[in-house]
C-alpha positions as CSV (number, residue, x, y, z in Angstrom):
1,X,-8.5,-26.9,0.6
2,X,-5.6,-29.1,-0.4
3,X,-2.9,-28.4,-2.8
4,X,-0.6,-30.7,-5.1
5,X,3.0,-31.8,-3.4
6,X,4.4,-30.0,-6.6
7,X,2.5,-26.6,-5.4
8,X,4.2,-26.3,-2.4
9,X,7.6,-27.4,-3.5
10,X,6.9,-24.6,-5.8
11,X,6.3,-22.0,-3.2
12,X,9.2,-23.3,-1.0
13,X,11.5,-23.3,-3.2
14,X,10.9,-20.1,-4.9
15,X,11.5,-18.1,-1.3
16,X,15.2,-19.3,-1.3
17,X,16.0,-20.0,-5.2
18,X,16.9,-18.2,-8.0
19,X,20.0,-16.5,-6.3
20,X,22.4,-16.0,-9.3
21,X,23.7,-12.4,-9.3
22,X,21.3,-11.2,-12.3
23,X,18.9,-12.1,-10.7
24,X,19.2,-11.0,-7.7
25,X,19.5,-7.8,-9.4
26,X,16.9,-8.2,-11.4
27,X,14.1,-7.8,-8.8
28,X,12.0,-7.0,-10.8
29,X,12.3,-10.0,-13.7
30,X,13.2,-8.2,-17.3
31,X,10.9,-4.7,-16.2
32,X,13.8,-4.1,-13.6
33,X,15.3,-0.6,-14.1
34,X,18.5,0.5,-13.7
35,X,17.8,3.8,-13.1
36,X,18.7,5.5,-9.6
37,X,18.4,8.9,-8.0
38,X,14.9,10.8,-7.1
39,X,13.4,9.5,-10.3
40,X,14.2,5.7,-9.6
41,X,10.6,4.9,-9.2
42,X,9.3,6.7,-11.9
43,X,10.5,4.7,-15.0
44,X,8.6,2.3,-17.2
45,X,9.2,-1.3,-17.3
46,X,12.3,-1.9,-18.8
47,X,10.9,-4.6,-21.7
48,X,8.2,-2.7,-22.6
49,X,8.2,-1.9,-26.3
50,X,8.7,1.2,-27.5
51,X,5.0,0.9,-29.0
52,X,3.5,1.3,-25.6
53,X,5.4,3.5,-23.6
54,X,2.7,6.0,-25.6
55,X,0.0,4.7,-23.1
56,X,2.6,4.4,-20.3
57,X,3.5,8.6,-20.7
58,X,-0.5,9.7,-20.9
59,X,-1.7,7.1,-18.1
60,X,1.4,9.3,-16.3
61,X,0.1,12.4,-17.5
62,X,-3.3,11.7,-15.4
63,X,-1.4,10.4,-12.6
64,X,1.1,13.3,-12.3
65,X,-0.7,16.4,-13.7
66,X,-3.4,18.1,-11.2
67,X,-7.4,17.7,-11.7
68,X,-9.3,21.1,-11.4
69,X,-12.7,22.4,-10.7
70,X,-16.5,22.0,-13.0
71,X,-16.8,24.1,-15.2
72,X,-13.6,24.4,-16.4
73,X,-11.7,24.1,-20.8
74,X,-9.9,20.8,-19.4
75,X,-13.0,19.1,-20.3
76,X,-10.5,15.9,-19.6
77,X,-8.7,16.8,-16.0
78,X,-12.3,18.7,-14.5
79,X,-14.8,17.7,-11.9
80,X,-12.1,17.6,-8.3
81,X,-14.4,17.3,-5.4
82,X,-15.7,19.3,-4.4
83,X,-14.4,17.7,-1.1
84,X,-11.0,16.4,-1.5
85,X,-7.9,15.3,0.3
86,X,-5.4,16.2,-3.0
87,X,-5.8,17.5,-6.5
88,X,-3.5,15.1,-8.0
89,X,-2.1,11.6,-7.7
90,X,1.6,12.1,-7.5
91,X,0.8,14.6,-4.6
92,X,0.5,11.3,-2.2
93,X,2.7,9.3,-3.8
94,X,5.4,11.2,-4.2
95,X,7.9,10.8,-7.4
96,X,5.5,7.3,-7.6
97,X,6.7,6.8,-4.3
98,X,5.8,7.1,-0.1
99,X,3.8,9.5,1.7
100,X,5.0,10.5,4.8
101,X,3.6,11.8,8.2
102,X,3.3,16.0,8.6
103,X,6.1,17.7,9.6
104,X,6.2,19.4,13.2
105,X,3.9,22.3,13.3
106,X,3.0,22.1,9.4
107,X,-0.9,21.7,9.0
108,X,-1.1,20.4,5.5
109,X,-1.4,16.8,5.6
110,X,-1.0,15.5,2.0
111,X,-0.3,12.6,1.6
112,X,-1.8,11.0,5.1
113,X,-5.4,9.8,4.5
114,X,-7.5,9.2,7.7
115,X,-9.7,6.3,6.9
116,X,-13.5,6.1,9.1
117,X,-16.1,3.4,10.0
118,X,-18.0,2.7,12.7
119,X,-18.8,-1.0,14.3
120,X,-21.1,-3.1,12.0
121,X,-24.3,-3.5,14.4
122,X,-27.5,-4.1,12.6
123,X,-28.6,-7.3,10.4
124,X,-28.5,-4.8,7.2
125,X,-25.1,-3.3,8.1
126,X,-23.7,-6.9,8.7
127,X,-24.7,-7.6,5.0
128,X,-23.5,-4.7,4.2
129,X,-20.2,-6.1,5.2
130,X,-19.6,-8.4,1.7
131,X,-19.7,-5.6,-0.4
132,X,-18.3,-2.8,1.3
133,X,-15.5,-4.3,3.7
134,X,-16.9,-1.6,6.7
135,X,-19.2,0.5,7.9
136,X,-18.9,3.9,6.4
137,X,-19.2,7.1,9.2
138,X,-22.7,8.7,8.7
139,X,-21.8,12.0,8.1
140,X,-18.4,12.1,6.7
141,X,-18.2,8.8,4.6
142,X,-15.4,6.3,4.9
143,X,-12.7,8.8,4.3
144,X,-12.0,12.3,6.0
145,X,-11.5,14.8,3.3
146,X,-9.4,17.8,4.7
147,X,-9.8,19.9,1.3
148,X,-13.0,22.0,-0.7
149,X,-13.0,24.2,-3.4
150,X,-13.0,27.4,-3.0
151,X,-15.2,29.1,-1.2
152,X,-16.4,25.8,0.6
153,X,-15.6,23.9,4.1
154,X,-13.5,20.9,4.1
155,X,-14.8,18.3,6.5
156,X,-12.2,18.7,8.9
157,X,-8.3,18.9,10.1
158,X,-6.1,16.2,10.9
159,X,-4.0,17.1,13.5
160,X,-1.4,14.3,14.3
161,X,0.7,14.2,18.2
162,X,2.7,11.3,19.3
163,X,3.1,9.0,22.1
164,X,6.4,7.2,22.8
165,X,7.5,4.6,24.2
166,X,11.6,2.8,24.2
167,X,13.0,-1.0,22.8
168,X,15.9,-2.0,24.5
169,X,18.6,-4.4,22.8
170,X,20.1,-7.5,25.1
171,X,23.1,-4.9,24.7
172,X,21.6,-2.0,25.8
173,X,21.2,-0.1,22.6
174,X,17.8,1.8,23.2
175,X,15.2,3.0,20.4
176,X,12.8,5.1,21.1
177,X,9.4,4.5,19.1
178,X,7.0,6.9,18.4
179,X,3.3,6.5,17.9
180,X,0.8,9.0,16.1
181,X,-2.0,9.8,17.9
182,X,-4.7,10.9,15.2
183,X,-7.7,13.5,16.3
184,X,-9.7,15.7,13.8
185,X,-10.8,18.9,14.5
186,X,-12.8,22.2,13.5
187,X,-15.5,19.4,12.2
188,X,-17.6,21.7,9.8
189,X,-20.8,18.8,9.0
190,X,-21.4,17.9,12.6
191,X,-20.1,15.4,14.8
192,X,-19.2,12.1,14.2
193,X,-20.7,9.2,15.5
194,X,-19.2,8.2,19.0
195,X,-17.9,4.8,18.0
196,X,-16.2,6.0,14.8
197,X,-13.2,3.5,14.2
198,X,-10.3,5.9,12.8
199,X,-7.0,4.7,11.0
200,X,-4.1,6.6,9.3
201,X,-2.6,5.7,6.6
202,X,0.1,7.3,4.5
203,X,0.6,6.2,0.6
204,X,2.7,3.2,-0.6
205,X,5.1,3.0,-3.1
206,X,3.8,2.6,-7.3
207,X,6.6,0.4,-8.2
208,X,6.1,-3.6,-9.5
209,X,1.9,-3.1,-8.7
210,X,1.7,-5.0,-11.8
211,X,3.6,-8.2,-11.1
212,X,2.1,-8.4,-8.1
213,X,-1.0,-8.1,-9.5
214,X,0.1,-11.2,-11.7
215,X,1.2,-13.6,-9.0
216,X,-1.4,-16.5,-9.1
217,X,-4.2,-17.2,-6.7
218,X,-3.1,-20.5,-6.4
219,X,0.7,-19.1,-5.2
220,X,-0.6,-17.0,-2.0
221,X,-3.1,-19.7,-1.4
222,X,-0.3,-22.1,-1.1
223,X,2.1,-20.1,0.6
224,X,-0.5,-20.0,3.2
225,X,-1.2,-23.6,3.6
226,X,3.0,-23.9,3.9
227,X,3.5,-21.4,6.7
228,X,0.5,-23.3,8.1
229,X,1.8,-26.7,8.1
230,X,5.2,-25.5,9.0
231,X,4.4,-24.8,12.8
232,X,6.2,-21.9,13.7
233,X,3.4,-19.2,14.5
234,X,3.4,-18.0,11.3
235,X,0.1,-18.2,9.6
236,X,-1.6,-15.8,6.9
237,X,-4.3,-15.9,4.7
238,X,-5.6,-14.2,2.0
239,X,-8.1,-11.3,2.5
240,X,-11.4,-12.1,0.5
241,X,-12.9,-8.8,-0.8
242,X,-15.4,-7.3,-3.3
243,X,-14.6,-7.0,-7.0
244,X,-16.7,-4.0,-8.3
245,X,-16.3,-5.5,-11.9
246,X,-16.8,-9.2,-11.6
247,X,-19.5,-8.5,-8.8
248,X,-17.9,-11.1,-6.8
249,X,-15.6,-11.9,-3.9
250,X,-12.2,-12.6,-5.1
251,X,-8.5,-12.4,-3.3
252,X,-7.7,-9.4,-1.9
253,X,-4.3,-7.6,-3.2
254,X,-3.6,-4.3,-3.0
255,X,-3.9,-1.5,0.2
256,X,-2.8,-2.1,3.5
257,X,-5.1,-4.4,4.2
258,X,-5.0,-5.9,0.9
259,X,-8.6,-4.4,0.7
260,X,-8.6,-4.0,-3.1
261,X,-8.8,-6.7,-5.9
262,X,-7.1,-5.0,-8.8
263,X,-5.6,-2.3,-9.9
264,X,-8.2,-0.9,-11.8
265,X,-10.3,-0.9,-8.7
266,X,-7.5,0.7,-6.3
267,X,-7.2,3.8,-9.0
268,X,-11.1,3.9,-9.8
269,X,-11.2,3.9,-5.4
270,X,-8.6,6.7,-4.8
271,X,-10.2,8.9,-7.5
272,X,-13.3,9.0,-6.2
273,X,-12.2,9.2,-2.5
274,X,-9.2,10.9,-2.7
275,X,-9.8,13.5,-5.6
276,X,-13.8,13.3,-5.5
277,X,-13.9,12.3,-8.8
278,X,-16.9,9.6,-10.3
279,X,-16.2,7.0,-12.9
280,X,-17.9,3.6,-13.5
281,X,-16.9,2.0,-11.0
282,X,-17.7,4.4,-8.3
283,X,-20.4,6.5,-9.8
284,X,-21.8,8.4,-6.7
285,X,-19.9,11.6,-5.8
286,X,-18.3,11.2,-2.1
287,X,-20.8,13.4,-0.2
288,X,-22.9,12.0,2.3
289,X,-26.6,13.1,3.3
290,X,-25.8,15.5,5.6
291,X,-23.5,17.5,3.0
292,X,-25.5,19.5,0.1
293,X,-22.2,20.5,-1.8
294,X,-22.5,17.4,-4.6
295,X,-25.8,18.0,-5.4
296,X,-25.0,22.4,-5.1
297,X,-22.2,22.5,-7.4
298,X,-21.6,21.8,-11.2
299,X,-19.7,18.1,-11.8
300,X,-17.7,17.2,-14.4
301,X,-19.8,14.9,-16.1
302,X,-20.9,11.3,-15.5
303,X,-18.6,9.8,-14.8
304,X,-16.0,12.6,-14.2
305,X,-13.0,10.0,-15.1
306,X,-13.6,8.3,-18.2
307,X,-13.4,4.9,-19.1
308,X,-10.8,5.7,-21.4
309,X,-8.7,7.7,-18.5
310,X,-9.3,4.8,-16.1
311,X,-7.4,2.4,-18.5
312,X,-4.3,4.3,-18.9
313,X,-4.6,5.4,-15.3
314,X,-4.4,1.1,-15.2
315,X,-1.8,0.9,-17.6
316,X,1.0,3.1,-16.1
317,X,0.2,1.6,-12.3
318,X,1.0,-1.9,-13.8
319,X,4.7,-0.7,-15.7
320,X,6.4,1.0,-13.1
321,X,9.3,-0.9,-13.1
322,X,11.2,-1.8,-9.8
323,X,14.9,-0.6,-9.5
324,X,17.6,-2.9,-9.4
325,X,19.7,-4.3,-6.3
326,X,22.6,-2.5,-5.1
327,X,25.9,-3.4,-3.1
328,X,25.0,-7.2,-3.5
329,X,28.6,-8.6,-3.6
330,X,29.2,-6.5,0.0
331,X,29.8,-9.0,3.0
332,X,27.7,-6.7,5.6
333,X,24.9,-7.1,3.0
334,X,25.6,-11.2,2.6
335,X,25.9,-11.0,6.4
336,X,22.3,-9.0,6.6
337,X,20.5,-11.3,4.1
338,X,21.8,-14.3,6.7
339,X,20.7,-12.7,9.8
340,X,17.4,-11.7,7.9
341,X,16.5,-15.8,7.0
342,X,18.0,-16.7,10.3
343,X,15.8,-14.3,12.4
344,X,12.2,-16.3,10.4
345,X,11.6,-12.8,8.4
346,X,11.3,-14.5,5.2
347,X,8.7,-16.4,6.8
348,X,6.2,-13.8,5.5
349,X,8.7,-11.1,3.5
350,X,9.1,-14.0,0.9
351,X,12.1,-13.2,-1.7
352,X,11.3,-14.8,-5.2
353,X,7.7,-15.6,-6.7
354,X,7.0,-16.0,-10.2
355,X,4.1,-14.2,-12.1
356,X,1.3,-16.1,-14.1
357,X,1.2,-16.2,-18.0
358,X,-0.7,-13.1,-19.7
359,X,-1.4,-12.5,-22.9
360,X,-3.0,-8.8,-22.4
361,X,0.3,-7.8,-20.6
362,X,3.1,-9.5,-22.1
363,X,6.0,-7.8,-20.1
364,X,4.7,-8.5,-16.8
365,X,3.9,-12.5,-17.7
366,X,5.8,-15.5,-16.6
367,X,9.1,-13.2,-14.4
368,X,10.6,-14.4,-11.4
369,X,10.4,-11.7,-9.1
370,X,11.9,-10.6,-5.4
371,X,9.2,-8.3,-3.9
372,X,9.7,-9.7,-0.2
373,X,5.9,-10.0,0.3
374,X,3.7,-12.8,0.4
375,X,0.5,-10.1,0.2
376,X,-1.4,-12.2,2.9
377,X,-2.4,-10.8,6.0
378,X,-0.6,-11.2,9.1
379,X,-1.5,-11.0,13.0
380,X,1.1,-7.8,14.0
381,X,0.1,-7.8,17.4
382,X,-1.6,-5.2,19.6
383,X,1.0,-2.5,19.0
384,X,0.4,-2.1,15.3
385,X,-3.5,-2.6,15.6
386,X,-5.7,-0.2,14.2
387,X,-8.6,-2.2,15.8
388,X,-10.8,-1.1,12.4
389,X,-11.5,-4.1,10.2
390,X,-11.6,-4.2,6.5
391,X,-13.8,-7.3,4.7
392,X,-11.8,-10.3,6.9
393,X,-9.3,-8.8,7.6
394,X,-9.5,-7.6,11.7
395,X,-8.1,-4.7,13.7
396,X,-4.5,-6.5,14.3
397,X,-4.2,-7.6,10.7
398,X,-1.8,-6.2,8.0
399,X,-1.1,-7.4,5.0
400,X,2.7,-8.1,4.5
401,X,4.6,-4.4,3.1
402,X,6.7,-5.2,-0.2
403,X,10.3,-4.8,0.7
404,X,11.7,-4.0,-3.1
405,X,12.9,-0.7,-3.7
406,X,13.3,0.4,0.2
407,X,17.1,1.3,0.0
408,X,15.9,3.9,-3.0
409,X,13.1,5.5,-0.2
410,X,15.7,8.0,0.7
411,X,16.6,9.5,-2.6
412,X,13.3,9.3,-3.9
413,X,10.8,10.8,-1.4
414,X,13.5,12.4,1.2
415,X,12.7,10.9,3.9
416,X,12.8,7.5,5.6
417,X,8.9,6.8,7.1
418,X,7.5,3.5,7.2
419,X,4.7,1.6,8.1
420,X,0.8,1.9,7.1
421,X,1.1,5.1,9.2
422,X,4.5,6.5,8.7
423,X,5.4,5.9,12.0
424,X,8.7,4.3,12.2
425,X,11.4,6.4,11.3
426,X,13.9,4.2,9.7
427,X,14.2,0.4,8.9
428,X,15.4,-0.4,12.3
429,X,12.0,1.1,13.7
430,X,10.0,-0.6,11.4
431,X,11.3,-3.9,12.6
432,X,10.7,-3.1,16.7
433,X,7.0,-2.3,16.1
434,X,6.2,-5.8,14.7
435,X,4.3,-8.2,17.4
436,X,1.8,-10.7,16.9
437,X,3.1,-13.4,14.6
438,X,6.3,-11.7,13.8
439,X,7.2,-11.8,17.8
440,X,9.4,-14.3,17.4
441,X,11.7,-12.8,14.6
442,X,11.5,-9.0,16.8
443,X,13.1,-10.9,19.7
444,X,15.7,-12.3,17.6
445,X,16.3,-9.2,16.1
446,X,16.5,-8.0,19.8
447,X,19.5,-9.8,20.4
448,X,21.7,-8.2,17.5
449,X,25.1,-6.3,18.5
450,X,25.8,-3.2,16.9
451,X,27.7,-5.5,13.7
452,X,24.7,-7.0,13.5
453,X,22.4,-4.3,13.4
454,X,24.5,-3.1,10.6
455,X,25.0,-5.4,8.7
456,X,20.9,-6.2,9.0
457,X,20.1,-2.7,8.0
458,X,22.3,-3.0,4.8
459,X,20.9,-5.6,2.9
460,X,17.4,-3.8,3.9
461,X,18.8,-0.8,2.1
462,X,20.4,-3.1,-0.6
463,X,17.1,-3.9,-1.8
């Protein structure tokens, strides 16, 4: 496919313009937020009128507030499960922001989601494939749920232990990594097929979904084709992926794989997998076969979320603004921002993008934005492969993190955990488990000194 000279310059250009200090601020366009502290991510976008923060507080209300059990007098908020990894949204993402990895010795594993296929063998199940990205596990679905209703067995526990292994800087500075090792046990349905394909994944920030959901096709597509032509091992591409709605392949945005198409879709998904709840998009409860507790136990109506709840739900995922910049105008942070376009990182984390026109959603349309993604999936070598595939995207494949808001992670969610499994437990971390086609910028990074380590970490923190 081949795109206009203009097109490119575009997407060139807009990964190292738009640099004046408001902007740079502004990473978020006009919905940027200057709000800080633990409830930084948690605000609406700053230009939306006054009109519709209405449907911006109830879609929160649904978000925040915990679902409960059929029958129940919230004829609203009823129907959880009855298997379930959380009651409630903001459980996982916590104050609208990350999930983290269980704490030493603490068994509840909120906020960790263990995602389950097995290897696409048959003609049928290679069909399959189009429309459901994997293979779902026989018995226990494409999801572990670790919670029931009372009275009733969960599928299983997660129980999470660690491998390690040490980085070494050319100065000696050594960082030791750690990797979780995921097994599930006290299986109550029976045991799961031998070649189940198992992947952790903890919960990603809620903050500027919406512009990302408004950055043209035609933008990733052409960011692609530049890294491509550009030669230096770099090279994504866009994950194609099933859109419930349109009942059609389309781009891939949202999830760690980028295995969603939409917002709409990524709520409509997590209710029903993570909560148990139906809706029109995922009408069947998440029991399999083998498990008699959908069919045993009252629901809470068909569907459980209504359409209604679904577009708030949609509503208040697209306006969560991003929070500003910080500490822009300090040299360690200049120094970082050099060291971060000298070591090739902008490569894929690219810094300004511009979202398409939108008539339906007026405050997210036409902003020049600095989310540090290019949402196209990546090669991150062997040691961050989860060797499970999703739609295109393979077992090595991850679709490039957001970088905005990072420096609030802290303050907002009390912890620093990143990564698609929580493993790494600061920025520096993060950086030393990339491979694959971010090799080249590891090494580099791998020959920092102390200052530079530094000064690297604070512009990641300044964003």
């Amino acid at each position: 496919m081949k795109y206009s000279l203009l097109l490119l310059t575009f997407v060139v250009f807009s990964s190292f313009s738009f640099s004046s200090a408001a902007s740079a601020i502004k990473t978020g366009g006009d919905t940027t937020t200057n709000k800080q502290g633990a409830n930084a991510f948690s605000q609406p976008a700053t230009n939306l009128p006054m009109s519709e923060r209405i449907d911006f507080s109830v879609g929160n209300s649904f978000f925040r507030n915990p679902w409960v059990s059929s029958p129940a007098s919230t004829d609203a908020r009823d129907g959880l499960g009855p298997l379930f990894n959380t009651n409630g949204c903001q459980n996982c993402h916590i104050k609208d922001g990350r999930g983290h990895l269980p704490q030493e010795g603490d068994q509840n594993a909120v906020s960790l989601l263990i995602r389950l296929s097995i290897p696409a063998i048959t003609n049928a199940q290679k069909k399959q494939l189009i429309m459901t990205g994997n293979i779902s596990e026989p018995i226990y679905g494409g999801q572990l749920q670790d919670f029931a209703l009372s009275g009733e067995k969960p599928e299983g526990r997660i129980v999470v232990d660690y491998e390690y292994h040490t980085e070494t800087f050319k100065d000696g500075h050594a960082v030791t990594l750690r990797k979780p090792i995921i097994s599930i046990q006290d299986l109550n349905y029976g045991e799961m097929d031998p070649d189940t394909e198992m992947s952790a994944r903890i919960a990603p920030p809620m903050i500027g979904l919406g512009l990302l959901e408004s950055i043209p096709d035609s933008t990733l597509l052409a960011i692609a084709v530049a890294q491509e032509d550009a030669g230096k091992g770099v090279s994504g591409r866009p994950n194609y992926v099933w859109d419930v709605e349109k009942a059609k392949t389309v781009i891939g945005r949202f999830g760690w794989k980028a295995g969603q198409p939409s917002l709409m879709q990524q709520n409509a998904a997590a209710f029903n997998g993570d909560l148990g709840l139906t809706s029109t998009l995922f009408p069947e409860e998440n029991c399999s076969a083998s498990q008699d507790l959908c069919v045993r136990l009252p629901n809470g109506g068909e569907p459980e979320v209504s359409e209604k709840i679904l577009n708030f739900v949609e509503f208040y995922s697209q306006h969560l603004a991003v929070p500003m910049r910080r500490n822009i105008d300090d040299p360690r942070v200049i120094e970082g921002e050099a060291l971060f376009l000298g070591a090739g990182c902008a490569s894929c984390h690219q810094s300004s993008l511009k979202t398409g026109e939108r008539k339906d959603r007026p405050a997210l349309s036409a902003q020049i934005i600095h989310p540090y993604t290019d949402l196209l999936l990546h090669d991150m070598g062997e040691g961050l492969a989860d060797n499970r595939s999703e739609f295109i995207a393979n077992g090595r494949e991850w679709r490039t993190a957001p970088l905005w808001g990072i420096g609030y992670t802290e303050e907002v969610n009390g912890h620093t955990e990143y990564l698609h499994d929580g493993r790494a437990r600061n920025e520096l971390e993060a950086i030393l488990w990339h491979g694959g086609e971010a090799q080249a910028s590891k090494q580099a990074v791998l020959g920092f000194n102390t200052q530079q380590r530094e000064a690297l970490i604070a512009f990641l923190t300044s964003l």
